[in-house]
TIMI-2910 file (N, C-alpha, C, CB; in pm, 1 decimal, decimal comma, always signed):
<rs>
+----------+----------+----------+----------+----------+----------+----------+----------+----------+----------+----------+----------+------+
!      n_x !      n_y !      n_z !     ca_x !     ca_y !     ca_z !      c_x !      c_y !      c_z !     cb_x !     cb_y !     cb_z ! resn !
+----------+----------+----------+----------+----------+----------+----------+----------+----------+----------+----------+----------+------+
!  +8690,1 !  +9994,0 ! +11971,2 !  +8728,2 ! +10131,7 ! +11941,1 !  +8874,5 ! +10134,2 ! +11898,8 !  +8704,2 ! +10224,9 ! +12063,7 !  Unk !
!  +8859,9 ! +10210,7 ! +11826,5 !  +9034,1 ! +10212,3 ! +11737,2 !  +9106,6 ! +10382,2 ! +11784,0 !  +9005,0 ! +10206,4 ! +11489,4 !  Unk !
!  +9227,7 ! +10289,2 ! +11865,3 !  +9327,3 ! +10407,1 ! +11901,6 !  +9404,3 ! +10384,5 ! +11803,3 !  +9404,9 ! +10413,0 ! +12041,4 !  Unk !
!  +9481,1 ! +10486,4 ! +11783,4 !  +9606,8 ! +10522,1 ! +11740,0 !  +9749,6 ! +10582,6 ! +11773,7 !  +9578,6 ! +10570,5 ! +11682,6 !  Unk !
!  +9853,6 ! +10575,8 ! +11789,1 !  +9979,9 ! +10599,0 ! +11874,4 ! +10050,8 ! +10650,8 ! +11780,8 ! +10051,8 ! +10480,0 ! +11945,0 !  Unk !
! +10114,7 ! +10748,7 ! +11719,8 ! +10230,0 ! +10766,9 ! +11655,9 ! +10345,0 ! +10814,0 ! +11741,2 ! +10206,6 ! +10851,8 ! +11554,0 !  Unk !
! +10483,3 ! +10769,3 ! +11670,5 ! +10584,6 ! +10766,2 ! +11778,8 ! +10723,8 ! +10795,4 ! +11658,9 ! +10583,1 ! +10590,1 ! +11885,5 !  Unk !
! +10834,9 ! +10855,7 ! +11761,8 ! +10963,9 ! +10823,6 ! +11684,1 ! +11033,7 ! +10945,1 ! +11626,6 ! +10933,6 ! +10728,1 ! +11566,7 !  Unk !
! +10968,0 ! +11058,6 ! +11673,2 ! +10967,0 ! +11161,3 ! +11541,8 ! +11079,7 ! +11260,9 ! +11683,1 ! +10744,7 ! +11251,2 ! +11458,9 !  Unk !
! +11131,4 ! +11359,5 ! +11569,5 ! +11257,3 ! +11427,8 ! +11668,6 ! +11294,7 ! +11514,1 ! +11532,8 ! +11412,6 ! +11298,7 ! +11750,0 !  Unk !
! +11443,9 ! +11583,0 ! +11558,5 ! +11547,7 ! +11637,6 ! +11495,9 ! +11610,5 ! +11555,8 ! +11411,7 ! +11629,3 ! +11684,8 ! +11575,3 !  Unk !
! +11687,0 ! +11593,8 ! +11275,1 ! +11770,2 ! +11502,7 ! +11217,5 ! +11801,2 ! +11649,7 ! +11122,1 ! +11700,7 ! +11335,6 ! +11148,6 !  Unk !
! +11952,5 ! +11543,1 ! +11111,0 ! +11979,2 ! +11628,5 ! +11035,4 ! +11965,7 ! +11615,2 ! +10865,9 ! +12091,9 ! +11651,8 ! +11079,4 !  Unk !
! +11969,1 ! +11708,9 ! +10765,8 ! +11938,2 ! +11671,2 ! +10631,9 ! +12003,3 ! +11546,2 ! +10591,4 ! +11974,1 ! +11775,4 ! +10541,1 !  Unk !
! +11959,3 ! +11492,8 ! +10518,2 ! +12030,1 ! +11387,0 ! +10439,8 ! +12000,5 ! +11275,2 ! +10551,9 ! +12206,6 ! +11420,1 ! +10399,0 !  Unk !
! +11938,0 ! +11277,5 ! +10694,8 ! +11945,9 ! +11156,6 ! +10731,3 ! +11831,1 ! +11085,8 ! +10747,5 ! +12008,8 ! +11151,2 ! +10827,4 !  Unk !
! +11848,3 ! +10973,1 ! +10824,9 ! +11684,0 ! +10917,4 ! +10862,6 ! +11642,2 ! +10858,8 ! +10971,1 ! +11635,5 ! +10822,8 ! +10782,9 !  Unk !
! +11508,5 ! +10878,0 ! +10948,5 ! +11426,4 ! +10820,0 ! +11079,7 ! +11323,9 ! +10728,1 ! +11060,2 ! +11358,3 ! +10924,5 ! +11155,4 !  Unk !
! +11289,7 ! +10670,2 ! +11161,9 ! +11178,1 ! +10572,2 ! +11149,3 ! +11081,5 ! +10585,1 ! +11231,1 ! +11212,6 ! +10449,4 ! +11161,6 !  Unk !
! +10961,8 ! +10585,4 ! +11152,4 ! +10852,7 ! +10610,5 ! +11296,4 ! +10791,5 ! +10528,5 ! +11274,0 ! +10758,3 ! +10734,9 ! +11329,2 !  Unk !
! +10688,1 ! +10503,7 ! +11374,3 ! +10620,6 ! +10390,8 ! +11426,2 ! +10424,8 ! +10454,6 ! +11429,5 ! +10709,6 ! +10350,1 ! +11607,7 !  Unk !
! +10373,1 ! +10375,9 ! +11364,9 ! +10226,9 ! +10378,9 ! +11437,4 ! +10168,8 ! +10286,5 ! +11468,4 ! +10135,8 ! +10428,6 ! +11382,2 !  Unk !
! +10103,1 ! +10251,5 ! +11616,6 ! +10068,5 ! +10112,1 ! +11648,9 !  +9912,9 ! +10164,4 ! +11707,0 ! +10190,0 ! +10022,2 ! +11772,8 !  Unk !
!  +9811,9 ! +10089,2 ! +11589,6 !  +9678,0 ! +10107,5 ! +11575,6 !  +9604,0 !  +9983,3 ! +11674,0 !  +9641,5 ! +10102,3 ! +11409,7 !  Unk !
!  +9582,2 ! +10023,6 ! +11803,6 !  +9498,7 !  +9914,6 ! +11855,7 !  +9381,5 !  +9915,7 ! +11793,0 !  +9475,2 !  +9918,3 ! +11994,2 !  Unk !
!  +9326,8 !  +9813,9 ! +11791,7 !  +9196,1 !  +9774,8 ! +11762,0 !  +9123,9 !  +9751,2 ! +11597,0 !  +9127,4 !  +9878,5 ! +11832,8 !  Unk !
!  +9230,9 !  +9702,1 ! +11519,2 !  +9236,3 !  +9745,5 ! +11414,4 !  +9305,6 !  +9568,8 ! +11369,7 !  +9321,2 !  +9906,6 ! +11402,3 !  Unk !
!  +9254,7 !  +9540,6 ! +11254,2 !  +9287,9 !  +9381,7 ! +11211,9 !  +9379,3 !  +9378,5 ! +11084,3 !  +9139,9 !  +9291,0 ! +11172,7 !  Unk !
!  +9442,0 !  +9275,4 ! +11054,7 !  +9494,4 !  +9253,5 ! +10900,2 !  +9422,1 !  +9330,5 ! +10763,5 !  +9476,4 !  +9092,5 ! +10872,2 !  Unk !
!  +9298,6 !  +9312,2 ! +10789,6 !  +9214,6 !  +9357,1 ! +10687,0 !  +9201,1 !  +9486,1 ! +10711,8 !  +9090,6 !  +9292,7 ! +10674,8 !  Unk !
!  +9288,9 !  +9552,6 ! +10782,0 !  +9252,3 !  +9722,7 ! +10725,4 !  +9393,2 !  +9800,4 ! +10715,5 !  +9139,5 !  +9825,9 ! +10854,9 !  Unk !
!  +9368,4 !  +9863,6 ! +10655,4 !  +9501,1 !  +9971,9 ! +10610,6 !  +9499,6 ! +10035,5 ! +10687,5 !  +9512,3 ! +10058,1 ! +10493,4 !  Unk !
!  +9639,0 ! +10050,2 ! +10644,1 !  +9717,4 ! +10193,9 ! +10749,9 !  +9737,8 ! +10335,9 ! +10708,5 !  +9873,1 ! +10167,3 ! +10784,6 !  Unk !
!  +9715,8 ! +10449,4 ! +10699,5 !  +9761,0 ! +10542,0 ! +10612,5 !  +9868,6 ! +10674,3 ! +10669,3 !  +9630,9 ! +10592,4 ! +10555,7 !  Unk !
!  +9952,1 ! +10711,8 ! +10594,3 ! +10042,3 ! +10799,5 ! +10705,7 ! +10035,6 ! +10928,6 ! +10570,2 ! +10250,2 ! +10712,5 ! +10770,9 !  Unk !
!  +9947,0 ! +10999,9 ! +10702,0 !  +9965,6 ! +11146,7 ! +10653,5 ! +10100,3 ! +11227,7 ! +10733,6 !  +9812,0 ! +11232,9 ! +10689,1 !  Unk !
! +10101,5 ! +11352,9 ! +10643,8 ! +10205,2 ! +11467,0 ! +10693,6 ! +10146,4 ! +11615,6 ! +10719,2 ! +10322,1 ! +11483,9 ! +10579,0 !  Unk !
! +10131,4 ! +11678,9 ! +10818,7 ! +10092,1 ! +11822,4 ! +10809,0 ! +10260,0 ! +11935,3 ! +10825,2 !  +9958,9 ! +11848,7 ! +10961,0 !  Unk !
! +10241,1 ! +11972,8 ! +10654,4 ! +10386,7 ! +12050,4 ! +10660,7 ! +10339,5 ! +12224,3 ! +10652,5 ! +10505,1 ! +11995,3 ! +10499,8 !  Unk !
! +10462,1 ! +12280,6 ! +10600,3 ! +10404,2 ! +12419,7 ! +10626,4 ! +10352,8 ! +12463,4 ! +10462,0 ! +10539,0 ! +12538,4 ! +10703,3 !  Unk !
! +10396,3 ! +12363,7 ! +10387,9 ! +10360,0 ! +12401,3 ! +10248,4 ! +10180,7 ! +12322,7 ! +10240,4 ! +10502,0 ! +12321,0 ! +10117,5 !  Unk !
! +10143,3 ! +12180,2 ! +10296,8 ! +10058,5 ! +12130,2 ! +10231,5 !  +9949,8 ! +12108,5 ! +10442,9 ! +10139,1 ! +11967,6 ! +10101,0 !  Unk !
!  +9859,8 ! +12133,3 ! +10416,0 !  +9779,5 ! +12086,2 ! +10538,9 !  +9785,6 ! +11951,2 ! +10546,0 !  +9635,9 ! +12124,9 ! +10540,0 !  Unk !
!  +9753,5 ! +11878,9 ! +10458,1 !  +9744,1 ! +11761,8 ! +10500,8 !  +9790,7 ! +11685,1 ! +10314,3 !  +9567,1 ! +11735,4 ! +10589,9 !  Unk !
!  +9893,2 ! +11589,5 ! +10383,3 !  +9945,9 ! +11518,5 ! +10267,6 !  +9971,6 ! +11360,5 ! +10263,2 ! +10066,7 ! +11579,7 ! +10242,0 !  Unk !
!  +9911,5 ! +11298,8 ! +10163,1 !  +9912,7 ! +11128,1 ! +10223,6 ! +10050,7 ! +11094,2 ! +10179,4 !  +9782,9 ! +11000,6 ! +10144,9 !  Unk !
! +10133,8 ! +11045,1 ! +10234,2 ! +10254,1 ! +10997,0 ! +10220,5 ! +10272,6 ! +10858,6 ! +10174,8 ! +10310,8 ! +11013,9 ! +10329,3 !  Unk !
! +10196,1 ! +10759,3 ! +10274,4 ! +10208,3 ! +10620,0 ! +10258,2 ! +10115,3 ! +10553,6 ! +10287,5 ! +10295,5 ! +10570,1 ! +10313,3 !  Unk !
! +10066,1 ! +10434,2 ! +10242,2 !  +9948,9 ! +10316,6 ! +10269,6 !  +9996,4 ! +10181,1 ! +10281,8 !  +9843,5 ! +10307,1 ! +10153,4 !  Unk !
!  +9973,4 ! +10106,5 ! +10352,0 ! +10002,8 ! +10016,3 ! +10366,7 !  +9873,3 !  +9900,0 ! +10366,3 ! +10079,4 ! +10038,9 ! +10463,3 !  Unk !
!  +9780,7 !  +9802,7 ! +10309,9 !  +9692,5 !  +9748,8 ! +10257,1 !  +9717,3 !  +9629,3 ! +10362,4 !  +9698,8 !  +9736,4 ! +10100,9 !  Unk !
!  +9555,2 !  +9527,3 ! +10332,9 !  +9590,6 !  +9368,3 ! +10413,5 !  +9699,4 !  +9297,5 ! +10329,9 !  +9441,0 !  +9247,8 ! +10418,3 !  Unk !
!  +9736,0 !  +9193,7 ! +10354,8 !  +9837,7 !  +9174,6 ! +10303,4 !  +9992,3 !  +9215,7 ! +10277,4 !  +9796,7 !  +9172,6 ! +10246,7 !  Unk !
!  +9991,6 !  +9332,2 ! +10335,4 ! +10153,2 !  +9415,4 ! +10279,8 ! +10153,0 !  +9483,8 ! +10163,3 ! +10279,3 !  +9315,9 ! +10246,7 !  Unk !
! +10029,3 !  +9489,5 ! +10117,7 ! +10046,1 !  +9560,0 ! +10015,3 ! +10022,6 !  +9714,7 ! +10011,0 !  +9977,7 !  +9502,0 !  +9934,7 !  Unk !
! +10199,8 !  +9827,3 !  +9970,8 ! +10184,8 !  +9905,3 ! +10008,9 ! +10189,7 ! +10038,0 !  +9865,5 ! +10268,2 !  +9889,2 ! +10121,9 !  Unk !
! +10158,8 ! +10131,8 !  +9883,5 ! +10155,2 ! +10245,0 !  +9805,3 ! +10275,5 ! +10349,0 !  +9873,3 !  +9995,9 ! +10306,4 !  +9805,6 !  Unk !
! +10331,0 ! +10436,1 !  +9785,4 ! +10389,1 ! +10555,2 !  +9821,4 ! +10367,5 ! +10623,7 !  +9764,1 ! +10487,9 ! +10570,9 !  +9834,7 !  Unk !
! +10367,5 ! +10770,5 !  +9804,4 ! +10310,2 ! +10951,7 !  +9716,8 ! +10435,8 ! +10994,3 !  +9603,1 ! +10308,0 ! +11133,7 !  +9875,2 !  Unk !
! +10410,3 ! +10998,3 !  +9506,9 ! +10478,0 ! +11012,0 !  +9379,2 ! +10624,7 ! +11119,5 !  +9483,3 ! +10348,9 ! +11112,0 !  +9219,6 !  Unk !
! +10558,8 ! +11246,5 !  +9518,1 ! +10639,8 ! +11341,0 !  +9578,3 ! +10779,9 ! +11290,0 !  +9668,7 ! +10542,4 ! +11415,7 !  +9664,8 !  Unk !
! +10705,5 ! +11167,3 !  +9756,5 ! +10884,0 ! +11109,1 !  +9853,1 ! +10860,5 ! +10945,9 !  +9814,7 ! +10893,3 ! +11137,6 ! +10106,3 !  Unk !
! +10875,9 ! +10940,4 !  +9696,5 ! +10886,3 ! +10828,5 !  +9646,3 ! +11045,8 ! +10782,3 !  +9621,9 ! +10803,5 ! +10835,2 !  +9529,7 !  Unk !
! +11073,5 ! +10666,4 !  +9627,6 ! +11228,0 ! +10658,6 !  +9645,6 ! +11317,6 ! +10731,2 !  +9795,7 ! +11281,7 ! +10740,6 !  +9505,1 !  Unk !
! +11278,5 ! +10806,2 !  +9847,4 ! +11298,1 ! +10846,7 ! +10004,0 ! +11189,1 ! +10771,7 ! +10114,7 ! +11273,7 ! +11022,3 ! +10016,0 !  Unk !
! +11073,4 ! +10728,2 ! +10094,4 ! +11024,3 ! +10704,8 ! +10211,8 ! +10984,0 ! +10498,6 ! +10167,6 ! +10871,1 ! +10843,2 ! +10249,0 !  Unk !
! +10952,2 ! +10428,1 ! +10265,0 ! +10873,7 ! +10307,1 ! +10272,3 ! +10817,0 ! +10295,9 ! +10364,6 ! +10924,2 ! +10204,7 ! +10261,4 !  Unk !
! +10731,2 ! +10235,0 ! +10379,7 ! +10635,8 ! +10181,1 ! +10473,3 ! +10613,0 ! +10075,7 ! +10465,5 ! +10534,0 ! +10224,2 ! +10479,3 !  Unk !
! +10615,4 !  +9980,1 ! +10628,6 ! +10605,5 !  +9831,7 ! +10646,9 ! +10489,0 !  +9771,7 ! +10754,7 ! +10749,8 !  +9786,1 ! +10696,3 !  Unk !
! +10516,0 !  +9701,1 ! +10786,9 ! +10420,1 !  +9641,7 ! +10900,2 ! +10491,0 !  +9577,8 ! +10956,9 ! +10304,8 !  +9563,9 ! +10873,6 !  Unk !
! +10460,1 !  +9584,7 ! +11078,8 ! +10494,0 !  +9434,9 ! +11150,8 ! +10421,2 !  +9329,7 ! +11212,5 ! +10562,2 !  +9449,5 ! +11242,7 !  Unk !
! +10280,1 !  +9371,1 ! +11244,6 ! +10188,7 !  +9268,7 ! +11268,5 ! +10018,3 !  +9366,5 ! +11230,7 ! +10219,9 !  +9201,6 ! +11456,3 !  Unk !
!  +9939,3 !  +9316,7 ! +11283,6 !  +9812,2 !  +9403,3 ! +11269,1 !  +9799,9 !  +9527,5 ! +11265,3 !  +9738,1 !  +9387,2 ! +11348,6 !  Unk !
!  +9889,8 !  +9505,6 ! +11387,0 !  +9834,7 !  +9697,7 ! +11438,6 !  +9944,1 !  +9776,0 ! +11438,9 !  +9767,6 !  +9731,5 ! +11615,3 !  Unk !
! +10082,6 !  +9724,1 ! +11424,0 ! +10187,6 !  +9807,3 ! +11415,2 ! +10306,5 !  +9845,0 ! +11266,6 ! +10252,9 !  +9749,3 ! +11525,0 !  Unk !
! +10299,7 !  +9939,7 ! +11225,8 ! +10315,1 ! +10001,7 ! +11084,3 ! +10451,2 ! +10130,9 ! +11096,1 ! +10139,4 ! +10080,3 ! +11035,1 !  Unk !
! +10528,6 ! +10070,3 ! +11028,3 ! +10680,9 ! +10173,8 ! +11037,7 ! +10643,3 ! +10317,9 ! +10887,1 ! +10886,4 ! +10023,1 ! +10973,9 !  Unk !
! +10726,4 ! +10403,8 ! +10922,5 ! +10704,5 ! +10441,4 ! +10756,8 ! +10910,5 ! +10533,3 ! +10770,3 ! +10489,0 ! +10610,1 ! +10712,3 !  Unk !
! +10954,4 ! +10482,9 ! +10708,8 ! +11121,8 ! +10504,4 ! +10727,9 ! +11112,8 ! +10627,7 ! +10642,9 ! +11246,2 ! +10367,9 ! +10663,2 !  Unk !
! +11223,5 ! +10679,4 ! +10648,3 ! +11237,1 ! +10811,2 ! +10586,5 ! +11386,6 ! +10833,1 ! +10539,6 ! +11192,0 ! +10924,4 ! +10689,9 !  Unk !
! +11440,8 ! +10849,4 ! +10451,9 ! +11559,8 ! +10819,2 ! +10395,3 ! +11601,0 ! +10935,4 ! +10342,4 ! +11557,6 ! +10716,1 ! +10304,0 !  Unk !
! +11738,6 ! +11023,1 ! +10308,4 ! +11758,1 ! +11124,4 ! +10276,9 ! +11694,3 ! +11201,3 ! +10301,4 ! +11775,0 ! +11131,5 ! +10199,4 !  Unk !
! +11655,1 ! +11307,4 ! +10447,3 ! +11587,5 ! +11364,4 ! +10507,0 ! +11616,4 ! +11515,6 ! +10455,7 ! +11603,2 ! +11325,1 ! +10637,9 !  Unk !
! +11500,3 ! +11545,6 ! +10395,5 ! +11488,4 ! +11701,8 ! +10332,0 ! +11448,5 ! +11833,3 ! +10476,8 ! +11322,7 ! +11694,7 ! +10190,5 !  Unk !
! +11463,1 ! +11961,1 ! +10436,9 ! +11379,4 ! +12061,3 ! +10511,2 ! +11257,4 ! +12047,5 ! +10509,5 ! +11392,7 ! +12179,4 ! +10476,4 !  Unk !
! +11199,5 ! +12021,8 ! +10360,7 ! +11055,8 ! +12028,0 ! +10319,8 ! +10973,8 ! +11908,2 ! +10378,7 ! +11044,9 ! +12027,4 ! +10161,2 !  Unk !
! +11031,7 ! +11819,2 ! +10458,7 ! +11001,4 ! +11691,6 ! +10549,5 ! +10932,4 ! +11746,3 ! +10650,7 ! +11125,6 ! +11608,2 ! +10607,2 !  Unk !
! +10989,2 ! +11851,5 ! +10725,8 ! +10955,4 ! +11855,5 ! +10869,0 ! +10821,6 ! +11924,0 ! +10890,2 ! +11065,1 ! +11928,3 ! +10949,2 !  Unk !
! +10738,4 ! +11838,2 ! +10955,5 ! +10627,1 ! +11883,4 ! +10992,0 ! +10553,9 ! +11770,8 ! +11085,5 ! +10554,8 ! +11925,0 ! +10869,8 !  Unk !
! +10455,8 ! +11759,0 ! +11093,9 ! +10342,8 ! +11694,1 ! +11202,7 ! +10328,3 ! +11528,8 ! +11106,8 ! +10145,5 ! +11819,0 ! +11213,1 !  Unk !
! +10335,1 ! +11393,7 ! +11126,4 ! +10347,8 ! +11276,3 ! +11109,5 ! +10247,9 ! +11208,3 ! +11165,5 ! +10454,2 ! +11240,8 ! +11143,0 !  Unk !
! +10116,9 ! +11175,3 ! +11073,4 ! +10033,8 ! +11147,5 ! +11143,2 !  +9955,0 ! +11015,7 ! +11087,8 !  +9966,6 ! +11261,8 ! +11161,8 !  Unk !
!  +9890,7 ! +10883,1 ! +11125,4 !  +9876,5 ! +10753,0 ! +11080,9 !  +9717,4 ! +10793,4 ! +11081,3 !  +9944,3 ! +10615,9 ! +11179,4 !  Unk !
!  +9657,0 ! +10731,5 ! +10993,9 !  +9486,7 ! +10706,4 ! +11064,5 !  +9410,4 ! +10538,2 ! +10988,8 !  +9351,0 ! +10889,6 ! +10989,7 !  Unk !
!  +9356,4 ! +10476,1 ! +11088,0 !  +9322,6 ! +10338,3 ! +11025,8 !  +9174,0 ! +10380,0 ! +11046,8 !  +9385,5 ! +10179,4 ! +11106,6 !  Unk !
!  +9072,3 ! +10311,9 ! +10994,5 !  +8971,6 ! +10276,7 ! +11006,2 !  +8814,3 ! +10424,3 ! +11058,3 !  +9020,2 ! +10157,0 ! +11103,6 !  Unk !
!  +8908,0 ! +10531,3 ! +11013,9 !  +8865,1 ! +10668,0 ! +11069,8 !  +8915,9 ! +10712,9 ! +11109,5 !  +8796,3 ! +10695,0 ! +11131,9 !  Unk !
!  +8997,0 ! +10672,9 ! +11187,8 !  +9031,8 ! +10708,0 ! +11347,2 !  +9189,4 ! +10793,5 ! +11296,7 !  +9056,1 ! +10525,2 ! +11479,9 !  Unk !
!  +9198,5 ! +10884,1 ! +11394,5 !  +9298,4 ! +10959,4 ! +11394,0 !  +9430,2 ! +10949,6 ! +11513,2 !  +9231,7 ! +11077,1 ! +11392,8 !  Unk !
!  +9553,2 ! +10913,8 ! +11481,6 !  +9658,6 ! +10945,5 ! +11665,6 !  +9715,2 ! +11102,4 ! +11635,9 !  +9861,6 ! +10799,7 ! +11700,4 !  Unk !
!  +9748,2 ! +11157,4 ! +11738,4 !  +9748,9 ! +11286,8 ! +11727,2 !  +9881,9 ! +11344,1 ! +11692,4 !  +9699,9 ! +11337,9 ! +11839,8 !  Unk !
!  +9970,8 ! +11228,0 ! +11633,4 ! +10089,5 ! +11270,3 ! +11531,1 ! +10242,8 ! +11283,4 ! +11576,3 ! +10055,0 ! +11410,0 ! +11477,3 !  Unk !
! +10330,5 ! +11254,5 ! +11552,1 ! +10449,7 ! +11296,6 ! +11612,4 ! +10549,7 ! +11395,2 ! +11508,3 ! +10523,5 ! +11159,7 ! +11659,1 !  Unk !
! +10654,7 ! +11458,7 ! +11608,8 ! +10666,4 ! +11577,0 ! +11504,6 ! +10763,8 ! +11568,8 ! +11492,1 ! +10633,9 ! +11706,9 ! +11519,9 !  Unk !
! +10848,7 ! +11585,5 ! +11315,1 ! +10984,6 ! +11586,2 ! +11283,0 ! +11034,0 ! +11699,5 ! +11231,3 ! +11014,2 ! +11493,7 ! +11203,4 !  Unk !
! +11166,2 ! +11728,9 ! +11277,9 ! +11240,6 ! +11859,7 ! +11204,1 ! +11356,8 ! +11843,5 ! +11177,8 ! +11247,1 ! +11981,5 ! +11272,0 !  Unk !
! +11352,9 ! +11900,7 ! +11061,0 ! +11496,3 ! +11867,6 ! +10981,2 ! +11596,2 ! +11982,6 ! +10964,4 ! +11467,0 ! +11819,1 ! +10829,6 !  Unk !
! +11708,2 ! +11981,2 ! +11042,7 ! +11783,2 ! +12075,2 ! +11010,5 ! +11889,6 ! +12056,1 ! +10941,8 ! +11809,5 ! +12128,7 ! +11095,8 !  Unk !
! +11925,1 ! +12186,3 ! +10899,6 ! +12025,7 ! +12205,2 ! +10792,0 ! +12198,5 ! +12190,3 ! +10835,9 ! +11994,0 ! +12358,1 ! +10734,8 !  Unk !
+----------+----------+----------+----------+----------+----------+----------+----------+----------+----------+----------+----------+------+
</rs>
C-alpha cells in the first residue's frame, strides 16, 4: 500500500524560497512522482513530475521558479525559487494513485 507524506511548507516571504519534501512509502524507482498545487485561482494544478530515472517535467506557468528532484525511491523535493502571492496554496504529491494530504504554503508580501 502506498502512503504518502508531504512536508516543509510554512510562510515566506515574496521573492523567497522553500523546499518541500514528499516521501512516498511503498512506491519503487519505476514510478513517478507528481506534485500538484490547490490555489485559490486553479483547484488543482500539476506543477512537477519527476519519472524513473530522474527524468523530470515542469508546468510551463512556474517554469524557471520551481525544480523537482529525488533522492532515492520514495523521497522527491520540489524547490521553489522567487516566491510569488499566486504560490500560496495547498502542496500536494501523488504516486501510483495514491494521494498525501498536502502541506500548506503562504506567501506574504
Amino acid at each position: 500500500q502506498v502512503q504518502l507524506v508531504e512536508s516543509g511548507g510554512g510562510t515566506v516571504q515574496t521573492g523567497g524560497s522553500l523546499r518541500l519534501a514528499c516521501v512516498a512509502s511503498g512506491i519503487t524507482n519505476a514510478n513517478a512522482i507528481v506534485w500538484y498545487r490547490r490555489t485559490s485561482a486553479k483547484e488543482r494544478e500539476l506543477v512537477a513530475t519527476i519519472g524513473p530515472g530522474g527524468g523530470s517535467h515542469i508546468a510551463d506557468a512556474v517554469k524557471g521558479r520551481f525544480t523537482v528532484s529525488r533522492e532515492n525511491a520514495e523521497t522527491s523535493y520540489l524547490h521553489i525559487t522567487k516566491i510569488q502571492p499566486e504560490d500560496s496554496g495547498i502542496y500536494l504529491c501523488s504516486a501510483r494513485g495514491s494521494w498525501g494530504r498536502g502541506t500548506q504554503v503562504s506567501v506574504s508580501s
